[in-house]
Each structure stands twice: as structure tokens, then as C-alpha cells.
C-alpha positions in Angstrom: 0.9 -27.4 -16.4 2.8 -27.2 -13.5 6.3 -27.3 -15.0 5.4 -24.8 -17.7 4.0 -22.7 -15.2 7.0 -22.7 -13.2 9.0 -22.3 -16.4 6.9 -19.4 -16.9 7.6 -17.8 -13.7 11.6 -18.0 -14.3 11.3 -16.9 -17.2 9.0 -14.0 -15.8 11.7 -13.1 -13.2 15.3 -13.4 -15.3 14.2 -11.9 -18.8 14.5 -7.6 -17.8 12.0 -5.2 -18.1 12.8 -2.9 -21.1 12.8 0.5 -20.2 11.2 2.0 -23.3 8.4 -0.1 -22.6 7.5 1.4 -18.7 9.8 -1.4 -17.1 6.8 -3.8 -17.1 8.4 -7.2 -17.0 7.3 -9.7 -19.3 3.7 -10.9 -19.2 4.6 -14.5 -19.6 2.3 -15.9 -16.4 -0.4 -14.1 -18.4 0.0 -15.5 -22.0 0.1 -19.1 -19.9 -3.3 -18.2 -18.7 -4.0 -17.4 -22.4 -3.0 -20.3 -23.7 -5.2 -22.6 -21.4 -8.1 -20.7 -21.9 -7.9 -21.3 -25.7 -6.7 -24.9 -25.3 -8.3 -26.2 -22.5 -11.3 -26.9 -21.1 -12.6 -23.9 -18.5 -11.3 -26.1 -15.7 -8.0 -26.8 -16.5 -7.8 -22.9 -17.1 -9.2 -21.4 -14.3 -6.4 -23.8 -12.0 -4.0 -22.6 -14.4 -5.4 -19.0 -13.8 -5.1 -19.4 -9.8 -1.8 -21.4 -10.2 -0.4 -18.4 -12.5 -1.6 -15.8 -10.6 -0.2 -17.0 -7.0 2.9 -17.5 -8.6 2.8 -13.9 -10.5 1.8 -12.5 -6.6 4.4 -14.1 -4.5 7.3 -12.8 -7.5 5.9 -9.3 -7.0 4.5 -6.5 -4.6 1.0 -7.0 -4.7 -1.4 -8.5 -2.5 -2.0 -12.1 -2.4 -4.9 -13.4 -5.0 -5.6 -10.5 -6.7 -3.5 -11.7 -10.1 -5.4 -14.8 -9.8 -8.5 -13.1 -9.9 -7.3 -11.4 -12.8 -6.0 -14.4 -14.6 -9.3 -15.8 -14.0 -11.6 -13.3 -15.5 -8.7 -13.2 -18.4 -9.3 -16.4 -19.2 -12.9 -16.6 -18.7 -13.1 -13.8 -20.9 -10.8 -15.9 -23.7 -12.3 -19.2 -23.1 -15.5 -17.7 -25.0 -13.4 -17.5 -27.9 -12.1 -20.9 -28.3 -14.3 -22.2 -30.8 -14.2 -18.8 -32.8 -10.8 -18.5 -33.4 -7.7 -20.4 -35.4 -5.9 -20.3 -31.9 -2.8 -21.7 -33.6 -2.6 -18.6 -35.6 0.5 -16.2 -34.9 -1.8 -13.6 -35.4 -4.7 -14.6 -32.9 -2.1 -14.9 -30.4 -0.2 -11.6 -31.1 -3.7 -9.9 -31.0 -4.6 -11.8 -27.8 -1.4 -10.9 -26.0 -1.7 -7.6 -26.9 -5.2 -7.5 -25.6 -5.5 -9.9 -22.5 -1.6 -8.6 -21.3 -3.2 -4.6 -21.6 -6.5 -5.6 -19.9 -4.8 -7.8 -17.2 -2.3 -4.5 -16.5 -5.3 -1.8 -16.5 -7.3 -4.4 -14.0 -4.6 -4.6 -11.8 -3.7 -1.0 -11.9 -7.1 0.1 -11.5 -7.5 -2.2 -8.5 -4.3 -0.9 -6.5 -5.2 2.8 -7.8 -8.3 2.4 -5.8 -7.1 0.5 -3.3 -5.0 3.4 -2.3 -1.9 0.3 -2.8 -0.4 2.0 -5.8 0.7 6.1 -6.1 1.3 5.7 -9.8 0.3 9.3 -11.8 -1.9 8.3 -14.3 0.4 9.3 -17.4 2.8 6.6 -16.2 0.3 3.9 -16.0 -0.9 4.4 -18.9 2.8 4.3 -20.2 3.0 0.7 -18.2 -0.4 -0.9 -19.4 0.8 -0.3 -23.1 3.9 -1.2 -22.6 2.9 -5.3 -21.2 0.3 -4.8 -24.2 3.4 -4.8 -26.5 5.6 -7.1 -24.6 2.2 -9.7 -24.4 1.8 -9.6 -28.1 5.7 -10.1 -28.5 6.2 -13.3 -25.9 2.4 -14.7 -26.2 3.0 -16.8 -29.8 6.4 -17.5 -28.1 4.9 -19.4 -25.0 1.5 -21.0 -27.3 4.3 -22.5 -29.1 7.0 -23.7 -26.7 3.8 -25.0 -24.2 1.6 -26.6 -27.5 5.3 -28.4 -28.1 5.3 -29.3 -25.1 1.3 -30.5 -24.5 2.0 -32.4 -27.4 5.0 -34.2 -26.3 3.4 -35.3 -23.2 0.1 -36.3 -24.8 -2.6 -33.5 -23.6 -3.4 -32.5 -27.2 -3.2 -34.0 -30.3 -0.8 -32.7 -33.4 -2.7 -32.0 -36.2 -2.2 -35.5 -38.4 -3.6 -37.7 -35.5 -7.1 -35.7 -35.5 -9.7 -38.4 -35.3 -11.6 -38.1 -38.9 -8.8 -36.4 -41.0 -7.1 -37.8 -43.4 -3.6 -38.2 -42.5 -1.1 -37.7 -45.0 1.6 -40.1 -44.2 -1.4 -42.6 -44.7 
């Protein structure tokens, strides 16, 4: 967890923001978050949530914690879902990046709105929030596939021929 979130972050920081799309760099810390919450216990998300969101915090201008709050609810919100959904669909995680990545930008928009933090007309917030929504559908089956490579090379989760009770079939 901790070298894919720090790949995350770097990958975060050196991929540019597309214009078209608000500048909103690429929610990548976020679909980590995702990814845990529908892969992991609620545990090893919700230190994946903190993790994620002090590193998303100390890369950008907003106060300290208040991404991994944000990461956390994310997640906890996702986690609920684990059981419901094919998570290693392209489609479940398009539609979750497009979701979590839009509700994690309104969250933290909202918060610095009200804070008095952030002097962001509403039209261009808007214009920001949909634009991670796009980029999180884009770069979230990206990162579930690169980290689920990755989980599997180091022996958190099983592939799919070792499941205990199904018929391999290289057997």
C-alpha cells in the first residue's frame, strides 16, 4: 500500500491538468482510496484513506486532514458496495471513478466554499467537480489494474484460478 500510494502521488503531481477539463489534476490518490474500499477490508481502507489523503494535502493548498476525511467517507461510502458489485469490471470502476472523484471534488469544494478558504464562483466549480468526474472515470480502471497486478504479485489477493473451491483450469 505504501509504494502504490506513493506511486500514486507521483503520478498525481507529473501527469498535467487538462485544461478542457477545469485544470483539476488527476484524481489518482482518490481511485487508490477506491480501490481499497472495494478490495480490502474497511481497515486496510480507511489507512489507505488517511495515508492518501495526507499525501493528497501536503501536494496541494488545502488544509491538513481534510482530504483524509474525504477519502474516508469515500471509501466508507464504497466499502458498502463490495459484495454488490463485479469490482473487476471496467465498467464498475469507470462508474465509480466518475462518481467517488465528482463527490470527493463537490466535498472538498463545498468545505473550502464555506470555510471562506476557497473564492471559486460557483460556475467554475461546477466546471472543476465534473471535470475530476471525467478524469476519475478515465484513470480509476487504470490504477484497479496496475495496483490488482501489483496485490497480486506480492500476495495480498488471490488471481482468480487459485480461489479456494473453484475449479482451476490448468488442473
Amino acid at each position: 500500500m505504501f509504494l502504490a500510494g506513493l506511486g500514486a502521488a507521483c503520478v498525481q503531481v507529473l501527469f498535467p491538468a487538462p485544461m478542457l477539463l477545469g485544470s483539476v489534476k488527476w484524481p489518482v490518490l482518490a481511485a487508490l482510496v477506491m480501490y481499497y474500499a472495494l478490495h480490502q477490508e474497511t481497515e486496510v481502507m480507511l489507512v489507505a484513506a488517511v495515508f492518501a489523503g495526507f499525501l493528497q494535502d501536503a501536494l496541494s493548498p488545502t488544509p491538513l486532514g481534510l482530504s483524509a476525511v474525504i477519502f474516508a467517507m469515500l471509501g466508507g461510502s464504497l466499502g458498502r458496495f463490495r459484495f454488490l458489485v463485479v469490482s473487476d469490471a471496467m465498467v464498475t470502476q469507470a462508474f465509480f471513478g466518475l462518481v467517488g472523484s465528482g463527490a470527493a471534488a463537490l466535498c472538498l469544494y463545498v468545505l473550502l466554499r464555506v470555510s471562506g478558504a476557497l473564492a471559486l464562483p460557483a460556475g467554475q466549480g461546477m466546471h472543476k467537480i465534473f471535470g475530476a468526474g471525467i478524469e476519475g472515470a478515465l484513470c480509476t480502471p487504470l490504477l484497479f489494474w496496475a495496483v490488482g497486478h501489483m496485490d497480486q504479485m506480492v500476495g495480498n489477493i488471490l488471481p482468480a484460478k487459485e480461489v479456494e473451491g473453484v475449479p482451476s483450469e490448468l488442473e
